[in-house]
Structure formats: C-alpha cells, structure tokens
C-alpha positions in Angstrom: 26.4 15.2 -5.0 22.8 15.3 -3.5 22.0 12.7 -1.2 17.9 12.1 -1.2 16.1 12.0 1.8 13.1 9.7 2.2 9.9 9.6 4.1 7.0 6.7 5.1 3.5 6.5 5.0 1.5 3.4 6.0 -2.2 2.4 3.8 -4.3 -0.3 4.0 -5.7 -1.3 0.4 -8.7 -4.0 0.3 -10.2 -6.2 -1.9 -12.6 -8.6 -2.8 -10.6 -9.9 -5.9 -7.2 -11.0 -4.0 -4.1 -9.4 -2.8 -2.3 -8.3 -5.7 -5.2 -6.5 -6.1 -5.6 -4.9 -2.4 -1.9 -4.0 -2.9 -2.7 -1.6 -6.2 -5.2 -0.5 -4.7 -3.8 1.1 -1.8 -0.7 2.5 -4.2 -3.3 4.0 -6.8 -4.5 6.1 -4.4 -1.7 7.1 -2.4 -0.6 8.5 -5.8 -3.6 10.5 -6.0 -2.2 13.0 -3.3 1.3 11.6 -2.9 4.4 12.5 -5.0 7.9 10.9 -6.0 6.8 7.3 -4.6 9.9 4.4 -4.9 9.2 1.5 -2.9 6.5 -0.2 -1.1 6.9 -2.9 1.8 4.1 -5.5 3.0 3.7 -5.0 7.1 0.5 -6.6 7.1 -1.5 -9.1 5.1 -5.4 -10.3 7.0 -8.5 -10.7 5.4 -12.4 -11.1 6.3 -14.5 -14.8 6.3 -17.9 -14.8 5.4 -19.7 -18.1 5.5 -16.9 -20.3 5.1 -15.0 -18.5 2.4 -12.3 -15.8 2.2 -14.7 -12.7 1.2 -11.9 -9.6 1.7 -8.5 -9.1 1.6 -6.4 -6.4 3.2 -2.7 -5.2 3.0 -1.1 -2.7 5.2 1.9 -1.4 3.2 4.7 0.8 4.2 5.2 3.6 1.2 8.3 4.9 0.6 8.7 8.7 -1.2 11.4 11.3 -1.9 11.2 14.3 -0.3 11.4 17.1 -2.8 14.4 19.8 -2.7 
C-alpha cells in the first residue's frame, strides 16, 4: 500500500477581469514549475479601488502537490 505524502505552496494570482480569473491565474503558473498539483484552497481574497470602482483582484491560494517517490 503506498500512502502519499503532500506538500504546500502559497500564490497570489491577480486580475483585472474577476476572481475566477485571478484564481487560474495563479494555478497556470504554479504548473509551469510545479508538478502532481491536487487541490487548491482560498486563504485570501482583496482587491485594489481605483476612482470609485473595483480595478484588481487578488487571491492568495494554498496549493496542494504530491511529493514524488
């Protein structure tokens, strides 16, 4: 039986289009240099005001990966 051991990493993804959008953000690119991702967890959700209106979002995720053998 192997038993899978798991590490975290935390990102921040942005975005001027929403938060759905900060949140792929941040996984496409932890994919760029990170393998075996499963899970992702929202710590953080904050965004920037420009004259009035929302003009950025941000989203600190936790990433969740298998460690490799």
């Amino acid at each position: 039986m192997n038993n899978a051991v798991y590490k975290l990493i935390e990102v921040t993804g942005t975005s001027t289009f929403g938060i759905d959008d900060a949140i792929q953000s941040a996984v496409a690119r932890a994919s760029q240099t990170v393998r075996h991702m499963q899970w992702f967890e929202v710590v953080e959700m904050r965004g920037r005001i420009d004259e009035n209106h929302v003009s950025q979002w941000q989203v600190t995720l936790k990433i969740g990966f298998s460690l490799e053998e």
